[in-house]
C-alpha positions in Angstrom: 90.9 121.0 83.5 93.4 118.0 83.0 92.1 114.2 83.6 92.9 113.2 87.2 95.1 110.1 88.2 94.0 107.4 91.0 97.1 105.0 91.5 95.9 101.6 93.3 98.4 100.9 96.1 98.6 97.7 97.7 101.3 98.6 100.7 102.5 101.8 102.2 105.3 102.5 100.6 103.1 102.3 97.4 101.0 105.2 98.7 104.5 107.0 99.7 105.7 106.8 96.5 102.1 107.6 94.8 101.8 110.4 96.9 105.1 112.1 96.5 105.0 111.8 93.1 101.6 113.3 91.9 99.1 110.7 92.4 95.7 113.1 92.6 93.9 109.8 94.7 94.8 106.5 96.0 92.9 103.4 96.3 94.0 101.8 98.7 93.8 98.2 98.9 95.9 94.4 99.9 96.9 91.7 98.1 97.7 92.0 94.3 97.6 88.4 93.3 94.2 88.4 94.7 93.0 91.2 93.0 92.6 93.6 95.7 91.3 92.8 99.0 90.3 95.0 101.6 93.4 96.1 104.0 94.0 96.7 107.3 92.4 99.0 109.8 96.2 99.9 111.4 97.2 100.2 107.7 94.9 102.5 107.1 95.0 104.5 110.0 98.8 104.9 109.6 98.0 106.0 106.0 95.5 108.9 107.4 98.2 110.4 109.5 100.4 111.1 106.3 98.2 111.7 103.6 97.0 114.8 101.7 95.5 113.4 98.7 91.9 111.8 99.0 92.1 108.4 100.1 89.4 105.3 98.7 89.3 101.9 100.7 88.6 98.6 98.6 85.6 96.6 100.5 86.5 93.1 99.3 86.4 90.2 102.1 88.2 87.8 99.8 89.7 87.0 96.5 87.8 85.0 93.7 83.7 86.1 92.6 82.2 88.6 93.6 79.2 86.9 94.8 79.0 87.2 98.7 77.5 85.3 101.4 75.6 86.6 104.4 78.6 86.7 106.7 80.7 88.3 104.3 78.2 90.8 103.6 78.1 91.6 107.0 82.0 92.0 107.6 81.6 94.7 104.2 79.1 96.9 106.1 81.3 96.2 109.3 85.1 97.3 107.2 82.6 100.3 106.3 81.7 101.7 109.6 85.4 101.3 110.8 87.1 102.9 108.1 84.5 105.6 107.9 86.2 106.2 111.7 89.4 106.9 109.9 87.9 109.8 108.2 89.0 108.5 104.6 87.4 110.1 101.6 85.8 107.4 99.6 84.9 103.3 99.3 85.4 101.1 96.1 83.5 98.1 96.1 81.1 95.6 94.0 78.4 92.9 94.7 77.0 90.9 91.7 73.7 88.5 91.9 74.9 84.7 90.8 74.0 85.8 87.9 76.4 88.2 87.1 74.1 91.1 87.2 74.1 94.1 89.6 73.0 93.5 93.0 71.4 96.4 93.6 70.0 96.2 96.8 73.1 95.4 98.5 75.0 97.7 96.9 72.4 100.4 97.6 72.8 99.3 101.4 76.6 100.0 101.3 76.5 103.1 99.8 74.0 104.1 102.7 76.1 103.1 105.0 78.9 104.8 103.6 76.9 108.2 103.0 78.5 110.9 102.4 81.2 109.1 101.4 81.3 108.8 97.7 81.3 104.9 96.2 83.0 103.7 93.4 81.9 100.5 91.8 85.1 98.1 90.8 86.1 96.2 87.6 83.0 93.6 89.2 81.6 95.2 86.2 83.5 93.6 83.7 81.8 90.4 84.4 78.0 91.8 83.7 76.6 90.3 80.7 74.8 93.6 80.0 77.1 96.7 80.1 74.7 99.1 79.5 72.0 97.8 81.8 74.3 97.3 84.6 75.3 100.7 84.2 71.7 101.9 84.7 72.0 99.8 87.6 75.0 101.1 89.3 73.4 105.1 88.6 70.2 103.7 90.3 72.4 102.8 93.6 74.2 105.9 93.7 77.5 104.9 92.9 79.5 108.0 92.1 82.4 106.6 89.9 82.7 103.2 87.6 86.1 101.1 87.2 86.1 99.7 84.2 87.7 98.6 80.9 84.3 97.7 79.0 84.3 94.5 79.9 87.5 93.3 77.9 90.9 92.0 79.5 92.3 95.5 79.4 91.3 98.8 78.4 93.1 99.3 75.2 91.0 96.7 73.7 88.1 98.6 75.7 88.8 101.7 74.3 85.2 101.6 72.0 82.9 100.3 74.6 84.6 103.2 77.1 83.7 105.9 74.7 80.2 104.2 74.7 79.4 103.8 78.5 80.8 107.6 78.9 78.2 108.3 76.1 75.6 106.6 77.8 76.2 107.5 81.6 75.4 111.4 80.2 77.4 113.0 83.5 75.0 110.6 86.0 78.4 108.7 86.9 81.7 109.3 86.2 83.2 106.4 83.7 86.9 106.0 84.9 89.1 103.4 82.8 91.2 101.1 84.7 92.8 97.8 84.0 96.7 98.1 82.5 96.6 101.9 82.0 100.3 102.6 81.8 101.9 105.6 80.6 102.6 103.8 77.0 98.9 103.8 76.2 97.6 106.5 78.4 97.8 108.7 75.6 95.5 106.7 73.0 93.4 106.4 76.0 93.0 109.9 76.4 92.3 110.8 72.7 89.3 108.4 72.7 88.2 108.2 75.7 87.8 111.8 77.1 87.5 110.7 80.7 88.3 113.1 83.5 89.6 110.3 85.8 91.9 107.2 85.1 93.2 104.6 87.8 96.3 102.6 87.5 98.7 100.6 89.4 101.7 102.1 87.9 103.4 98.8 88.4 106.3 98.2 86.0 107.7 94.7 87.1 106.9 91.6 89.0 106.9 93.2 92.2 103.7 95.2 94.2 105.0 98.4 94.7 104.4 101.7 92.3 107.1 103.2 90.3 107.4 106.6 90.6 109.0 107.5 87.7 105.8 105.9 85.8 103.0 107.6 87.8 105.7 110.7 86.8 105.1 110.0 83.2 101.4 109.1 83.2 100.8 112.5 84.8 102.6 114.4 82.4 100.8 113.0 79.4 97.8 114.0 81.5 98.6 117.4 82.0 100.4 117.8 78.5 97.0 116.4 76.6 94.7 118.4 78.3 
């Protein structure tokens, strides 16, 4: 079966254009220079009248760390139980202890709340100290999916520790790479990696919106390497 492609949109005419042009999932999300925040409830509802491919919701109150404080903890269970309204498919989201290490209880508590719903934990993760450990801690909360480039700036230069944390996770949690997969490197990506999901924003120039003609590309490499 060929690899699976989640495009992270930040605007509907993203998830149009994603949609219409082979996207398999969309993550759904605002504000790019922020690094994905959670959107709108009357975004998302207009999104849920259109869509056919899954849909993911990012839970992020605000931009900056990832470290959250009692009232913003509370408006992530309360963007949970309002999107899970919508009937969308899945959550993306990520807590860390000051430390930079998992907080697993909270984390547990969201994916609770968002039961059935599948959770995926974001690129949160590149900022562990411990790769390995925090995975362990992310399959002991019950996240179904991990974002991540291995901790580095991108995920060419993550392309080892990938292979690893695949390795590692043993099928407990699926390992998808994200963080500037484009369809010029997709390809190297796939040869090393072996994952059976990748994410991407298939953004090609200093706008926010997806280009279609790249999210064309990036799934024909996927189909034609599989």
């Amino acid at each position: 079966m060929a690899p699976k492609l989640e495009i992270a949109c930040f605007n509907l005419e993203s998830v149009r254009i994603a949609a219409n042009s082979g996207a398999d999932r969309i993550e759904f999300c605002h504000e790019l220079e922020l690094g994905g925040i959670s959107p709108s409830f009357e975004d998302v509802k207009q999104i849920t009248q259109f869509l056919k491919i899954p849909l993911y919701i990012m839970i992020r109150p605000r931009g900056g760390n990832f470290v959250y404080s009692p009232s913003e903890f509370d408006q992530m269970k309360m963007e949970i139980e309002h999107f899970k309204s919508l009937n969308v498919d899945g959550f993306v989201f990520g807590i860390l202890e000051a430390d930079h290490s998992i907080d697993v209880k909270k984390n547990a508590d969201l994916i609770a709340l968002a039961s059935p719903l599948p959770c995926t934990f974001h690129r949160a993760f590149d900022q562990t100290k411990n790769l390995s450990k925090s995975l362990e801690s992310l399959i002991e909360c019950g996240f179904s999916t991990l974002l991540t480039s291995a901790g580095e700036a991108n995920v060419v230069n993550g392309v080892e520790g990938l292979r690893n944390l695949i390795e590692l996770a043993k099928n407990r949690i699926q390992i998808m790479p994200g963080g500037g997969v484009r369809s010029g490197n997709i390809e190297q990506l796939i040869k090393s990696c072996s994952a059976s999901f990748y994410h991407s924003s298939a953004i090609v120039d200093d706008s926010d919106i997806a280009d279609a003609n790249e999210i064309k590309s990036l799934k024909h490499i996927l189909m034609d390497l599989s």
